[in-house]
KENU-664798 format. One record per residue: residue number from 0; x, y, z negated of N, C-alpha, C, O in turn; residue in one letter. Coordinates in steps of 0.05 Angstrom, whole numbers, plus 5000, padded with zeros to 4 digits. Example, Ala and Ser with C-alpha at 12.3 -4.5 7.8 and 13.67 -1.06 7.14 Angstrom:
<0; <5264; 4886; 4844>; <5246; 4910; 4844>; <5264; 4934; 4844>; <5285; 4934; 4831>; a>,
<1; <5257; 4955; 4858>; <5273; 4979; 4857>; <5258; 5001; 4843>; <5268; 5023; 4839>; s>,
This chain:
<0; <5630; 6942; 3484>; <5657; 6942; 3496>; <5660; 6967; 3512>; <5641; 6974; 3526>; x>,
<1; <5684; 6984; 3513>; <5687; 7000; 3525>; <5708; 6995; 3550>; <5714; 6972; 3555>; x>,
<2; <5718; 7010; 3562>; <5727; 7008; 3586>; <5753; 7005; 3587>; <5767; 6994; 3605>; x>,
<3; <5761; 7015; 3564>; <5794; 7013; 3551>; <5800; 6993; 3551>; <5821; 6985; 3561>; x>,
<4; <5774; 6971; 3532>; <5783; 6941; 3523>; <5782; 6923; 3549>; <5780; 6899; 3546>; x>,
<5; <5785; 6934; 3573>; <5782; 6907; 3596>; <5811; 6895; 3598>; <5815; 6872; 3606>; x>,
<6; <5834; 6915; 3587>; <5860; 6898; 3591>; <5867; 6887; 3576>; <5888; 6875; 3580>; x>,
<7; <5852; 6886; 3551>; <5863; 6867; 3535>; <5831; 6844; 3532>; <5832; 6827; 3514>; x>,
<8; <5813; 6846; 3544>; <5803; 6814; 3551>; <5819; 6810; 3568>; <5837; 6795; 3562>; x>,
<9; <5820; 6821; 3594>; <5835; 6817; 3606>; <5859; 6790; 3592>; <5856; 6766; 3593>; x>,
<10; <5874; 6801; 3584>; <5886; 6779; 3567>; <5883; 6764; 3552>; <5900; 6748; 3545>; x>,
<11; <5856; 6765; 3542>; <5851; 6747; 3521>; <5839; 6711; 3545>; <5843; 6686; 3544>; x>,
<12; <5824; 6730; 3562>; <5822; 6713; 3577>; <5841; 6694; 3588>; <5839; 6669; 3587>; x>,
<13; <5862; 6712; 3601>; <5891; 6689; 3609>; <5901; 6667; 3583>; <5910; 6644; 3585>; x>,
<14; <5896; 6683; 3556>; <5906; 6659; 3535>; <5885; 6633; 3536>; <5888; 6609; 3530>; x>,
<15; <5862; 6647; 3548>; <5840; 6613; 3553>; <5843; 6599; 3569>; <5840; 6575; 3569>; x>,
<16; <5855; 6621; 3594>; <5860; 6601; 3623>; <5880; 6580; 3615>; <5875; 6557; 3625>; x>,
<17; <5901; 6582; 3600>; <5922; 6563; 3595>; <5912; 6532; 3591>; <5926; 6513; 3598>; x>,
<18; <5885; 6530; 3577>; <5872; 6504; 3571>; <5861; 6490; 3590>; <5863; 6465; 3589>; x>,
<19; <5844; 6506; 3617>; <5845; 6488; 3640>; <5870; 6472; 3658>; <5874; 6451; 3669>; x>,
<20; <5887; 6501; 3652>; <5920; 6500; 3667>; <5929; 6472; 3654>; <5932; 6453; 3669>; x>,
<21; <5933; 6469; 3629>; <5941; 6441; 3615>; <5925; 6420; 3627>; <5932; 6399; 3637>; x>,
<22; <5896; 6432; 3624>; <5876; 6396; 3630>; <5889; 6390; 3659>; <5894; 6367; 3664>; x>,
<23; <5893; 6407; 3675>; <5899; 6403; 3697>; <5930; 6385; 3705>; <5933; 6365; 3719>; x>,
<24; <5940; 6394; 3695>; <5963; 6391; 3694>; <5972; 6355; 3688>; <5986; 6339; 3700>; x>,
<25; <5952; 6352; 3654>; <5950; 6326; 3655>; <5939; 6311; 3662>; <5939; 6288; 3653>; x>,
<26; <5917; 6322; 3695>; <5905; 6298; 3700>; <5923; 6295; 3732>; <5916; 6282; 3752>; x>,
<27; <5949; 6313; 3726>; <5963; 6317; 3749>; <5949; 6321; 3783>; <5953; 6309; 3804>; x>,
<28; <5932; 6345; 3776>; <5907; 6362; 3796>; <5928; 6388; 3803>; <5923; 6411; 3796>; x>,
<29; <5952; 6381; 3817>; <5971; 6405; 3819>; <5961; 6426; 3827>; <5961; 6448; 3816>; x>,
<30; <5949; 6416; 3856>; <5945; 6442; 3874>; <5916; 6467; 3855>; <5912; 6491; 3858>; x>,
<31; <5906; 6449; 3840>; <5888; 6464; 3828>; <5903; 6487; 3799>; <5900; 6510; 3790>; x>,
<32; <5916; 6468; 3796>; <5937; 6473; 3765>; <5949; 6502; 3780>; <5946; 6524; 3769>; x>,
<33; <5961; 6499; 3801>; <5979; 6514; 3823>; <5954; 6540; 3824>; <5961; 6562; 3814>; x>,
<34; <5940; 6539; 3830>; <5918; 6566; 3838>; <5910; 6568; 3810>; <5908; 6592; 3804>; x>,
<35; <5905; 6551; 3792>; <5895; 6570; 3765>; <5914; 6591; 3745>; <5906; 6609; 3731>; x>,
<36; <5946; 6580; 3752>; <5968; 6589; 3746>; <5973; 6615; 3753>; <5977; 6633; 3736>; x>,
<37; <5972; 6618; 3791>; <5964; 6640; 3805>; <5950; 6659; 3802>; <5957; 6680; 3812>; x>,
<38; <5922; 6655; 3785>; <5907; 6669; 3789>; <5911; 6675; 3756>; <5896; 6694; 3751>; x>,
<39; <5923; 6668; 3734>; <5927; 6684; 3705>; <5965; 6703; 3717>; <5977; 6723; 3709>; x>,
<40; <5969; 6686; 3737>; <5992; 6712; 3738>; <5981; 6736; 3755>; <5995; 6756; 3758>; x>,
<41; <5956; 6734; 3765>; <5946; 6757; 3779>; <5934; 6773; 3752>; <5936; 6797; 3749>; x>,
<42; <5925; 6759; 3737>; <5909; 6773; 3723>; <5934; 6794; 3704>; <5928; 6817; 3697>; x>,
<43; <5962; 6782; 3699>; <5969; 6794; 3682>; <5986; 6817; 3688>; <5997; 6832; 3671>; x>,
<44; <5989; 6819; 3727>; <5999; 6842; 3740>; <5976; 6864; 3735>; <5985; 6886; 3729>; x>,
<45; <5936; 6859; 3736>; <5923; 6869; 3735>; <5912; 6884; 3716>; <5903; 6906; 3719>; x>,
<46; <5912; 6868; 3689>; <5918; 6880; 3662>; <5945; 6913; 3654>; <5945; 6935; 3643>; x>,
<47; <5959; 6897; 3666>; <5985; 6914; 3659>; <5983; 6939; 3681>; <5997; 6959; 3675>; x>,
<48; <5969; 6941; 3705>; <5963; 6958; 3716>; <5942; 6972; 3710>; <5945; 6997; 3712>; x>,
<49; <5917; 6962; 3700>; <5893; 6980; 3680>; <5907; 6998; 3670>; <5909; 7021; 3679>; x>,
<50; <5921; 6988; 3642>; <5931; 6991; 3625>; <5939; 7025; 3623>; <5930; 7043; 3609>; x>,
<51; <5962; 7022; 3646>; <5986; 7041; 3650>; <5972; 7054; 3665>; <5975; 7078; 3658>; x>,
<52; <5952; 7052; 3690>; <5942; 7074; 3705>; <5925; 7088; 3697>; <5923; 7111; 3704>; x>,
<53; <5906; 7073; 3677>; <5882; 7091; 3667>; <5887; 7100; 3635>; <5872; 7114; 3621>; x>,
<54; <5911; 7089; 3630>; <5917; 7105; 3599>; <5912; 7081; 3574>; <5915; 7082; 3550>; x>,
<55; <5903; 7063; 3589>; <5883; 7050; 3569>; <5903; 7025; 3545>; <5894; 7003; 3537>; x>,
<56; <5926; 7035; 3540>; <5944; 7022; 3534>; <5943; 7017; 3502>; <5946; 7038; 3490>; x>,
<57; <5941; 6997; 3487>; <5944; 6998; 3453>; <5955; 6977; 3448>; <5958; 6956; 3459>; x>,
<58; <5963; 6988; 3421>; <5978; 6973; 3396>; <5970; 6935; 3404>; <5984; 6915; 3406>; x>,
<59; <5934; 6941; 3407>; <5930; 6917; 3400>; <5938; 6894; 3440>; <5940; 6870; 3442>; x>,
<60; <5941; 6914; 3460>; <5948; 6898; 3483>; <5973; 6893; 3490>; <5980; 6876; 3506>; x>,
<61; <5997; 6915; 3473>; <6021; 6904; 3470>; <6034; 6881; 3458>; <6056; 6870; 3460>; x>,
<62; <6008; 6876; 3443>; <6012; 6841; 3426>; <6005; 6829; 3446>; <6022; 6814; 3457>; x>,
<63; <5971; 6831; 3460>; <5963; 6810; 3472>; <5976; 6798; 3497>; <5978; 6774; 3503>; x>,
<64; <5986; 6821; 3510>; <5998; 6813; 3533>; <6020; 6793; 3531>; <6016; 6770; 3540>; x>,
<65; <6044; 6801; 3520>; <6064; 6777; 3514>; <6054; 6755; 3504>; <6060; 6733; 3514>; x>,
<66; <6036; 6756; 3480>; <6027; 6730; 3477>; <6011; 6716; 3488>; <6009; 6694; 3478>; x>,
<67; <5994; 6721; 3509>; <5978; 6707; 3535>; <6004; 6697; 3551>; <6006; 6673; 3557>; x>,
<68; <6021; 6715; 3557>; <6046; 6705; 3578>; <6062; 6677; 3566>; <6067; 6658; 3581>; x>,
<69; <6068; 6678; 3535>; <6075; 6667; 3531>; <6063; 6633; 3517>; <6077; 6614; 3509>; x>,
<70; <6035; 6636; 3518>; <6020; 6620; 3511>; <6012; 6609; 3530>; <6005; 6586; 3525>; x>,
<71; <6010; 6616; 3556>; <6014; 6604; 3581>; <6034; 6585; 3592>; <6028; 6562; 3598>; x>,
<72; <6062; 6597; 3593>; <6084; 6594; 3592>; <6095; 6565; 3569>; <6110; 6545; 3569>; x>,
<73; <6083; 6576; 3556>; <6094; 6546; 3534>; <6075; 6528; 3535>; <6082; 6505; 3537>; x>,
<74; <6053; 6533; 3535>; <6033; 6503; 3541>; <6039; 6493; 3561>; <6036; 6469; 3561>; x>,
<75; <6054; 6510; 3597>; <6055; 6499; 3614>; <6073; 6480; 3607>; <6065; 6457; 3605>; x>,
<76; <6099; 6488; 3602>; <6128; 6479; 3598>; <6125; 6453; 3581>; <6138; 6433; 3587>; x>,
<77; <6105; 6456; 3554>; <6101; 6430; 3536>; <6084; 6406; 3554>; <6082; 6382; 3549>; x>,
<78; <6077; 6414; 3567>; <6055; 6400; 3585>; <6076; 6392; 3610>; <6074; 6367; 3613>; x>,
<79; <6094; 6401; 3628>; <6104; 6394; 3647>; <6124; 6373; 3638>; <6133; 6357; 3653>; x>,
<80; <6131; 6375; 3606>; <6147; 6351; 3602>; <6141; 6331; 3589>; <6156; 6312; 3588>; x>,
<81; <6120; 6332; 3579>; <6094; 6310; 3565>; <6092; 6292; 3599>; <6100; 6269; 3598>; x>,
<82; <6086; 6298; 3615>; <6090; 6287; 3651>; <6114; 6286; 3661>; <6115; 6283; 3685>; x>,
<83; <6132; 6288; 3650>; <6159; 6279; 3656>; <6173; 6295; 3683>; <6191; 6285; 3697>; x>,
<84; <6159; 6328; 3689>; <6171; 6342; 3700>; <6192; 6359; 3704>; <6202; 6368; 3724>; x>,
<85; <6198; 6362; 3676>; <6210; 6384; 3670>; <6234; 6370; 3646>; <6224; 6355; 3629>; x>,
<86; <6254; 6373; 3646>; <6261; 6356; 3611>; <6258; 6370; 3585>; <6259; 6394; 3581>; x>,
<87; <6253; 6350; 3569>; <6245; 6357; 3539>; <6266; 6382; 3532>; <6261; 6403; 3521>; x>,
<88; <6293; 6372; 3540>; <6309; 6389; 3523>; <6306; 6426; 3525>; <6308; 6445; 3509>; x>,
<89; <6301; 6423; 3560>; <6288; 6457; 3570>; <6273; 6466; 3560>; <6274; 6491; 3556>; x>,
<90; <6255; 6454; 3552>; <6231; 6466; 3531>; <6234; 6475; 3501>; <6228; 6495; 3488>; x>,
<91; <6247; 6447; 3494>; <6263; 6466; 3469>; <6280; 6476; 3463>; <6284; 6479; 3439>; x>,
<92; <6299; 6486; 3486>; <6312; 6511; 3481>; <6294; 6538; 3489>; <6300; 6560; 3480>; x>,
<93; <6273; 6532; 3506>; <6258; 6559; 3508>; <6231; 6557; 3487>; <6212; 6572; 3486>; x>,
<94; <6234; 6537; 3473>; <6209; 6554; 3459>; <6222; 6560; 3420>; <6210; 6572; 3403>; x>,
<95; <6255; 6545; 3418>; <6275; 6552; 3398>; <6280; 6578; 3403>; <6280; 6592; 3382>; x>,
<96; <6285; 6596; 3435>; <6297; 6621; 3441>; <6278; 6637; 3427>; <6284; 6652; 3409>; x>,
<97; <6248; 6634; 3438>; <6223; 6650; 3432>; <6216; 6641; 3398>; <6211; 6661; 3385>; x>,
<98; <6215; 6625; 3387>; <6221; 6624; 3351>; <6242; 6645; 3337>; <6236; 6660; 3319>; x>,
<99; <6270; 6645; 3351>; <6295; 6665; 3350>; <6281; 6695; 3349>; <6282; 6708; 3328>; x>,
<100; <6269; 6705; 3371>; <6266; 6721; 3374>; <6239; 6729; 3359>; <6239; 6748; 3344>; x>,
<101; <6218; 6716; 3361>; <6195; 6724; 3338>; <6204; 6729; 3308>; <6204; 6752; 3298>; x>,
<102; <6210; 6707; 3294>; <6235; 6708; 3272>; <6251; 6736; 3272>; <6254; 6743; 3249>; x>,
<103; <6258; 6748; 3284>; <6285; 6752; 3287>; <6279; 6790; 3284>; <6291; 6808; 3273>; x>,
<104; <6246; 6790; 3304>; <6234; 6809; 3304>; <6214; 6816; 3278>; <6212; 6839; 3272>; x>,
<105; <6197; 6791; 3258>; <6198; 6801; 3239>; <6213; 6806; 3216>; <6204; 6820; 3198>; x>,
<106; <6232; 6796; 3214>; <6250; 6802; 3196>; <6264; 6837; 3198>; <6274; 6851; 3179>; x>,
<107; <6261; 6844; 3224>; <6265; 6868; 3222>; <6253; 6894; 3219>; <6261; 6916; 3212>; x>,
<108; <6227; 6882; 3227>; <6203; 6895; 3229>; <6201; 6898; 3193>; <6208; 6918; 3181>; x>,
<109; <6193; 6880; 3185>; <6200; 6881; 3150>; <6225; 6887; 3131>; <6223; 6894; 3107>; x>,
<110; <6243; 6884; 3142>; <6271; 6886; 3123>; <6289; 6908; 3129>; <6308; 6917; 3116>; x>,
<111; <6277; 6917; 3159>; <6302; 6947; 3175>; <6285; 6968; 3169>; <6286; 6985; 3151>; x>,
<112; <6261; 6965; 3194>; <6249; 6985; 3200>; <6225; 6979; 3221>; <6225; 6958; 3233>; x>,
<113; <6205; 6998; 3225>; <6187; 6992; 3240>; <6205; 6981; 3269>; <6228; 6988; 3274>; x>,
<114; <6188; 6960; 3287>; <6198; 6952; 3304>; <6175; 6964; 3329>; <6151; 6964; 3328>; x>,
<115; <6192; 6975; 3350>; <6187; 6971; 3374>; <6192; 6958; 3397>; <6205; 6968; 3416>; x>,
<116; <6179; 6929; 3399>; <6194; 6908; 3420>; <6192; 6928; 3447>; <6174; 6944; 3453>; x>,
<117; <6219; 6921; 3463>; <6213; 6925; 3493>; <6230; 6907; 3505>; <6254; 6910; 3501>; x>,
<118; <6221; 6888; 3520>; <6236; 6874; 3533>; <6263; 6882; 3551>; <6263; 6903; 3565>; x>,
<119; <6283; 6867; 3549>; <6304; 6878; 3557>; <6307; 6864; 3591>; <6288; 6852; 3602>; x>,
<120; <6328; 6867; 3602>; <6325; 6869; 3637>; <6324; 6831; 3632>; <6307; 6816; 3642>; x>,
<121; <6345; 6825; 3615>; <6351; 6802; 3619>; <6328; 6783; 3611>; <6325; 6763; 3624>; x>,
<122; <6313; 6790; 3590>; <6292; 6780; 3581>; <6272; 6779; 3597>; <6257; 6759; 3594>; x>,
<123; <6265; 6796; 3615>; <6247; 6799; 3635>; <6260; 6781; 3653>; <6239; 6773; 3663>; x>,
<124; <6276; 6768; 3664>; <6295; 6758; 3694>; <6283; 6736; 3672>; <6265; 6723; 3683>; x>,
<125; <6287; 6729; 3652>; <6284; 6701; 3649>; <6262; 6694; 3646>; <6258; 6672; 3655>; x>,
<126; <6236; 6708; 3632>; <6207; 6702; 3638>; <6204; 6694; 3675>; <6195; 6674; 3684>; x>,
<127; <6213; 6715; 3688>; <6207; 6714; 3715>; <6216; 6682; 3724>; <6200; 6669; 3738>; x>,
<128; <6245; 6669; 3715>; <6250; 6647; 3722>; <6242; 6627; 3709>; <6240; 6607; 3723>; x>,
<129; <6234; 6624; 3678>; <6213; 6615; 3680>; <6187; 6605; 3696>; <6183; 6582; 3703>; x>,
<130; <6173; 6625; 3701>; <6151; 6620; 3717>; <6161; 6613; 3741>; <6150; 6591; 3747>; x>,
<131; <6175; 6620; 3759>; <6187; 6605; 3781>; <6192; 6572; 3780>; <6182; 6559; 3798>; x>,
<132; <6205; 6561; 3762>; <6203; 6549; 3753>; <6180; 6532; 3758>; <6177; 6516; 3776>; x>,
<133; <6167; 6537; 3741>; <6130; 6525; 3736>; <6125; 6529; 3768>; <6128; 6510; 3783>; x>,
<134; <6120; 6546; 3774>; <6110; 6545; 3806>; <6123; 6517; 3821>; <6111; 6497; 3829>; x>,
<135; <6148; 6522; 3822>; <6165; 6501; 3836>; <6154; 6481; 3838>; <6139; 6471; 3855>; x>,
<136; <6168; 6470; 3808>; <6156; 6447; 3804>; <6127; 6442; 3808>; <6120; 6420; 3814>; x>,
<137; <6110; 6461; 3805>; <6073; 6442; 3816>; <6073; 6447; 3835>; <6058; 6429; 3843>; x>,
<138; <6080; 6459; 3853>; <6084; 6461; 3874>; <6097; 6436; 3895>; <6086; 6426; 3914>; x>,
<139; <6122; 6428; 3886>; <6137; 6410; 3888>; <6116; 6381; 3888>; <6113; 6367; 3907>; x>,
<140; <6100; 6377; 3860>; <6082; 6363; 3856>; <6059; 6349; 3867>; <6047; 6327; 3865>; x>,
<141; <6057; 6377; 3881>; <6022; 6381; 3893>; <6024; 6389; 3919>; <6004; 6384; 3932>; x>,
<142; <6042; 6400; 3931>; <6031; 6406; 3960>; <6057; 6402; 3985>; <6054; 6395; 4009>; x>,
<143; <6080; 6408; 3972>; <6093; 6413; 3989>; <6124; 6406; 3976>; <6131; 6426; 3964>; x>,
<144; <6141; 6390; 3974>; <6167; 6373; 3965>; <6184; 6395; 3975>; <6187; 6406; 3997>; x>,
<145; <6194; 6397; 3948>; <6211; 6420; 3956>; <6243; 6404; 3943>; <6243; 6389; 3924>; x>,
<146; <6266; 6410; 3957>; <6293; 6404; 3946>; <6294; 6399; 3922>; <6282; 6414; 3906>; x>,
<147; <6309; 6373; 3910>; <6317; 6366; 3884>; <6342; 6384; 3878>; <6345; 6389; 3854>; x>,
<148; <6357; 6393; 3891>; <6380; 6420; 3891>; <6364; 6440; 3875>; <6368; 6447; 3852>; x>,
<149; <6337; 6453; 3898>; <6328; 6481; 3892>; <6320; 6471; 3858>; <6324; 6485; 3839>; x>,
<150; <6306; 6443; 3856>; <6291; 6453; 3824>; <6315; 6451; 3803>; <6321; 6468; 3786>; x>,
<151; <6333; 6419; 3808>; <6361; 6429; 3791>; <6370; 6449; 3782>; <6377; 6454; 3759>; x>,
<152; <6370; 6469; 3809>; <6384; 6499; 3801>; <6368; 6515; 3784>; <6378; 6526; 3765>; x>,
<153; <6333; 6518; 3792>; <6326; 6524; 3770>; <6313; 6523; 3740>; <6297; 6536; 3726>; x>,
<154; <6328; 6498; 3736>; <6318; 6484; 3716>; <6349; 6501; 3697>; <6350; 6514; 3676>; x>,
<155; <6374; 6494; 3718>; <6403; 6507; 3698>; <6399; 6542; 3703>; <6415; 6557; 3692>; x>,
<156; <6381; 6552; 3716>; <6392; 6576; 3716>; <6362; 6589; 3693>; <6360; 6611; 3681>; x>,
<157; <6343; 6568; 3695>; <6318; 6580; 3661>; <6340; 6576; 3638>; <6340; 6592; 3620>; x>,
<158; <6361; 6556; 3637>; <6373; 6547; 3614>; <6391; 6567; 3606>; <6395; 6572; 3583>; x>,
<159; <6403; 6581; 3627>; <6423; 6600; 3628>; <6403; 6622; 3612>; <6403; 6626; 3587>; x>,
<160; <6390; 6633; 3627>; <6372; 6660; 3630>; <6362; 6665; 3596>; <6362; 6683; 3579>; x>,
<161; <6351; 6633; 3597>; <6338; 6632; 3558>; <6363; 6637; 3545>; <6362; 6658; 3533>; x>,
<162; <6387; 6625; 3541>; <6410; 6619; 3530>; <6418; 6656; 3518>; <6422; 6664; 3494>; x>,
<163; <6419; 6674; 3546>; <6428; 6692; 3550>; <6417; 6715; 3536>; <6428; 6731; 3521>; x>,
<164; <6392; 6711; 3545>; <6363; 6735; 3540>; <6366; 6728; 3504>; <6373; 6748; 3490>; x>,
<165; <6361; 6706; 3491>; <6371; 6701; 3462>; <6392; 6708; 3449>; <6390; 6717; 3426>; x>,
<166; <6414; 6705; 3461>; <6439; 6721; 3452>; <6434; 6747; 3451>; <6442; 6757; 3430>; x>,
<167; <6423; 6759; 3465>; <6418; 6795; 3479>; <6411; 6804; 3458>; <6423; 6823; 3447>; x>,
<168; <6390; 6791; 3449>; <6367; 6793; 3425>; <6385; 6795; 3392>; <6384; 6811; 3373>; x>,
<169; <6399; 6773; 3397>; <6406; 6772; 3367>; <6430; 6796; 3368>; <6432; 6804; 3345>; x>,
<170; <6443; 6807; 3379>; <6470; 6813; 3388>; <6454; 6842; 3381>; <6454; 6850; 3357>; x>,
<171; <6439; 6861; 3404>; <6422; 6886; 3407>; <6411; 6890; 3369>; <6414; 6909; 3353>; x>,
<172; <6397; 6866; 3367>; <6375; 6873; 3333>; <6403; 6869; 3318>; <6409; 6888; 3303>; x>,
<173; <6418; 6852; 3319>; <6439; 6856; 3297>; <6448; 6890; 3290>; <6448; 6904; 3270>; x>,
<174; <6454; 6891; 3312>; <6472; 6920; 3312>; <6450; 6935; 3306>; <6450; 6934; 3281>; x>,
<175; <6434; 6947; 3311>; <6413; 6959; 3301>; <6410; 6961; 3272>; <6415; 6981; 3260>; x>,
<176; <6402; 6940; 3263>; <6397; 6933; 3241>; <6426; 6944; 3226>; <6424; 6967; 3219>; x>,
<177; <6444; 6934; 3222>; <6472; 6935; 3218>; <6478; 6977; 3222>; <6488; 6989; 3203>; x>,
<178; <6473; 6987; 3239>; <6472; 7014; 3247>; <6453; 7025; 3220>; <6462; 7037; 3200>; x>,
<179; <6428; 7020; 3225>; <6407; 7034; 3205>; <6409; 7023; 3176>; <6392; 7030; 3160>; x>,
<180; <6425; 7009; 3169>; <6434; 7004; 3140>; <6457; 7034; 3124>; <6455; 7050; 3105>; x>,
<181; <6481; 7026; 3153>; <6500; 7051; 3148>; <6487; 7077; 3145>; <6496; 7094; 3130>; x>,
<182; <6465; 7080; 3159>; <6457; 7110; 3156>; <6458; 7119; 3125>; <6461; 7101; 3108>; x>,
<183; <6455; 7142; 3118>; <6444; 7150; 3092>; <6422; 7159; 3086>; <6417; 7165; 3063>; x>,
């Protein structure tokens, strides 16, 4: 192993942490669930800072990263509503949004042209509320009762954010796609 590859164990690692994060979760061990959560979102500010500061950036950690985030992220979300935290329907509109957009990205990647994902502002605001989200609520769970207002709001404003960041997606690759056909 070289020194390059620490940010993408780095991440490979956070896609493992997700399996304690679940056991946890279903044996409803918040405050633990709560610090193991913490400590793969530390890991994935730390990764992405390797990465970018020492150069050490590739093909293959531009996959891993999103998909640790998001393999995190959706086990949490399938898991917070398997426990009746979160509702079913939130989950599958965010994990229909992220199908949309995987879909959506190989189809273009194969049928336009090489693809270069980069997340867009809105797409980023909604991962971020996402995870807020998840915090909340174990949080809420495990240590400290937080307002049925505050999690309502962000239960409608992940719904918004996914709703939005998916439109962005199909709307941005359309035209693209649609653009690089007209070319000659």
């Amino acid at each position: 192993m070289k020194r390059e590859d620490i940010p993408n164990l780095i991440s490979v690692l956070r896609i493992f942490m997700s399996i304690p994060v679940v056991w946890m979760l279903l044996e409803q061990q918040f405050g633990v669930a709560l610090v193991l959560f913490a400590i793969a979102g530390i890991s994935d500010g730390l990764d992405g800072y390797l990465a970018k500061h020492y150069g050490w950036q590739s093909q293959l950690g531009g996959l891993l990263d999103p998909l640790a985030d998001k393999v995190l992220l959706i086990s949490s979300y399938l898991t917070l509503a398997v426990i009746d935290v979160i509702p079913v329907w939130l989950v599958l509109l965010v994990v229909l949004r992220d199908l949309v957009i995987v879909t959506g990205a190989l189809v273009y990647h194969f049928r336009v042209m090489e693809l270069t994902a980069k997340p867009s502002i809105i797409s980023k605001f909604n991962t971020f509320s996402q995870i807020i989200l998840v915090l909340a609520v174990v949080l809420d769970r495990g240590l400290v009762g937080l307002p049925e207002l505050l999690l309502e709001s962000l239960i409608w404003l992940v719904m918004a954010t996914t709703i939005a960041s998916g439109v962005n997606y199909v709307w941005v690759w359309s035209r693209l796609a649609m653009a690089h056909q007209k070319e000659p």
